[in-house]
Every structure is written in C-alpha cells, then in structure tokens.
C-alpha positions in Angstrom: -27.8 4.9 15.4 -25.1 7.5 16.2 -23.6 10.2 13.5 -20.2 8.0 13.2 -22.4 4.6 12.5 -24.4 6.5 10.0 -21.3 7.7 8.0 -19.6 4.3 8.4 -22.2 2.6 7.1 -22.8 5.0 3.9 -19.1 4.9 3.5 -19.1 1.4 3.2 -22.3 1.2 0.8 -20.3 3.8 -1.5 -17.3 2.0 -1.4 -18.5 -1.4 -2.6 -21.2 0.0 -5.1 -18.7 0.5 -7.7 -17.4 -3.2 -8.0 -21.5 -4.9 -7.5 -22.2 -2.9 -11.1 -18.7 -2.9 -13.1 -20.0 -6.3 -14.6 -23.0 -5.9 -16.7 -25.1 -8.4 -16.9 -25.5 -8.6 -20.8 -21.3 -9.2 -20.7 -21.7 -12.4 -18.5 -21.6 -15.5 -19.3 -24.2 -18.3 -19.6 -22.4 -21.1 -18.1 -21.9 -20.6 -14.4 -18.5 -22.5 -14.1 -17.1 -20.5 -17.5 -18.5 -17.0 -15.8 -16.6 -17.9 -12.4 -13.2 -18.6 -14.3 -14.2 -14.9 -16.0 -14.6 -13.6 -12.7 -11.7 -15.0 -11.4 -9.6 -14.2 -13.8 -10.4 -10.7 -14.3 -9.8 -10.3 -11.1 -6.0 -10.6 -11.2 -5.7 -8.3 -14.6 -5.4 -4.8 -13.7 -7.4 -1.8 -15.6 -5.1 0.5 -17.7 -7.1 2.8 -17.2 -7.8 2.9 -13.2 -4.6 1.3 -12.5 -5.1 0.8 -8.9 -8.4 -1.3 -9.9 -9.0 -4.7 -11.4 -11.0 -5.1 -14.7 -13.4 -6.9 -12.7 -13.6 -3.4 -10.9 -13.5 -0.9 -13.0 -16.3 1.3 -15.3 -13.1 2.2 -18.0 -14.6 1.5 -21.4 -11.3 -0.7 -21.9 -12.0 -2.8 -18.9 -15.1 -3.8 -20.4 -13.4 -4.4 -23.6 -11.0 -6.1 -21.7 -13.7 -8.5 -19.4 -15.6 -9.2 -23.0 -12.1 -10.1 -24.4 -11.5 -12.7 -21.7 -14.9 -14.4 -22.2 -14.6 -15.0 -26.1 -11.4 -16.6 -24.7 -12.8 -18.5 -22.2 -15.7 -19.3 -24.6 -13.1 -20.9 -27.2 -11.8 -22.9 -24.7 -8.2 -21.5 -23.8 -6.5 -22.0 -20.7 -6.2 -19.4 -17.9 -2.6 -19.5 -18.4 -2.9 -19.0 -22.2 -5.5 -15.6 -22.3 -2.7 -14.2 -19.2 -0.2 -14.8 -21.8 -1.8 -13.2 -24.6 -3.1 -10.1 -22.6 0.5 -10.0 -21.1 2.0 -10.4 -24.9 -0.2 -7.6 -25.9 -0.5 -4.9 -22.6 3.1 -6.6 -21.2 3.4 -7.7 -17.4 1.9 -3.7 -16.1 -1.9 -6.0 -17.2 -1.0 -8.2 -14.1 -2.1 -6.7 -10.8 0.0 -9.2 -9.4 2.8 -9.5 -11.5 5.4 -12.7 -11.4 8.7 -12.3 -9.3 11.7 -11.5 -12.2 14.3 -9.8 -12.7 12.2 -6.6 -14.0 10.0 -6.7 -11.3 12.6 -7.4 -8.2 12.6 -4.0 -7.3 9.1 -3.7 -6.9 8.8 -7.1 -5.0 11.5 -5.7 -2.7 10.4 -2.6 -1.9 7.9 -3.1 1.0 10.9 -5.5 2.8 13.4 -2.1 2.2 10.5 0.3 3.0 10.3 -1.5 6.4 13.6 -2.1 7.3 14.6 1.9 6.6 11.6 2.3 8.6 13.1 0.5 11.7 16.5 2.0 11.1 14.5 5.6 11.1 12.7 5.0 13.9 16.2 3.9 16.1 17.9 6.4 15.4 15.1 9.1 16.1 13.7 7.5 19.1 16.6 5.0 20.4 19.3 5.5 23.8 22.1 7.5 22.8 25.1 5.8 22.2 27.4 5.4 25.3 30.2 6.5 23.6 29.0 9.6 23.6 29.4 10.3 27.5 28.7 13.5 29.1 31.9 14.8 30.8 32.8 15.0 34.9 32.3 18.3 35.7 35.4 19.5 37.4 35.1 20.8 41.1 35.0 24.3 41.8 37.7 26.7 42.6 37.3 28.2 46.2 36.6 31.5 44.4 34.3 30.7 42.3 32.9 28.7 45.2 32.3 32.4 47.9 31.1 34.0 44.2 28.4 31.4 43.9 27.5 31.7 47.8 27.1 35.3 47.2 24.6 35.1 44.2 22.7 32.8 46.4 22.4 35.0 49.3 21.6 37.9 47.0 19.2 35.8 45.5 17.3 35.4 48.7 17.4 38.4 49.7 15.4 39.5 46.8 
C-alpha cells in the first residue's frame, strides 16, 4: 500500500470517527422507527455550537442537550414539523442547517447563483478576446530618411 493510500485511508477513518460516536448509546431510543425519525431529524438541525455541524454530529454539550430534547419530543408523540417549530421558536431559523427560502434568508439562498455568475464575468474579462473596438493602429510607412537611417543600423549591426 503506497504512502498516499495510507494517509487517505487514515484521513478518511479520522474524518468519519467523530459523527459514528456523537450519539451515545444511553441517549438513543428504544424503538427503532422513533430512533430513525431522531436521527433524521437531528440531522437537519444545526449545532450552535459547531455551526458548520449537525447535532447529529457534533460532541457540544448543547447538541446533546439538543438530540435528548428532540427524543422526549418524539417520545410524546409530536410531529417533525411541530419539535422544528419549537426549536426554531426558541434558537430562531440559524437552528435549521437548511433553512426555508424567505425573505430573511434570500440573500443567503442567492448567493452561490451571484457568486457564480461574478465568477464568469471575472473570468471573461481576465481571460477573454479583447474587444475589437479596441484596434491596434496602421502603422504609417516610413519616410525615405528614416528609411537609409534604418539601413544603416542594420549594416552596422552586422558588421558587429
């Protein structure tokens, strides 16, 4: 196994080992179908903490508050759609990692679209033809001095 392999592979190990053991077992619950809704859910509400992690994810003391919240609800019988509202009632939309198109949150669904299309534009104007307006001027013929004076730097030239 080569050098690169080795390092891709414990790259990859270290990379998922975080999200196999964010869940403890003692949090989970016992009905299978109730503890896949849990997962599932808590998979679209992001850490406060992390911020760039779902609950699901994360170590953060409040994610685990946050995952063990979620199960009493699920364990009382509310609706996904209900515990989203209440965590958004209470951490506001920032709790969704995927948070609904609105007028608040426009900007934010729009930004990849205007990151790409300044992108383009960039890129055009750094790497595209130059406009043919801009054309490069006839160069006008040369007197017949300046002609024998050019004749003569060439023949000195070449003499050299």
């Amino acid at each position: 196994m080569s050098r690169l392999s080795r390092r891709v592979l414990v790259f990859g190990a270290l990379a998922l080992s975080g999200a196999a053991y964010a869940v403890q077992p003692g949090e989970q619950l016992k009905d299978p179908e109730q503890e896949a809704r849990a997962r599932k859910l808590s998979a679209e509400l992001r850490c406060l903490v992390c911020q760039n992690q779902s609950i699901d994810d994360s170590d953060a003391e409040l994610a685990r508050d946050l995952r063990r919240l979620v199960r009493e609800r699920i364990s009382a019988g509310d609706s996904d759609s209900t515990i989203r509202q209440f965590l958004v009632a209470r951490y506001g939309e920032f709790v969704l990692l995927r948070p609904p198109f609105s007028a608040s949150t426009a900007l934010l669904w729009s930004l990849p679209a205007l990151a790409l299309i300044g992108g383009i534009f960039a890129a055009r104007s750094l790497f595209g033809r130059p406009a043919e307006a801009v054309a490069t001027p006839e160069a006008a013929p040369l007197a017949e001095s300046e002609k024998e004076a050019l004749e003569a730097l060439l023949d000195k030239r070449d003499r050299a």
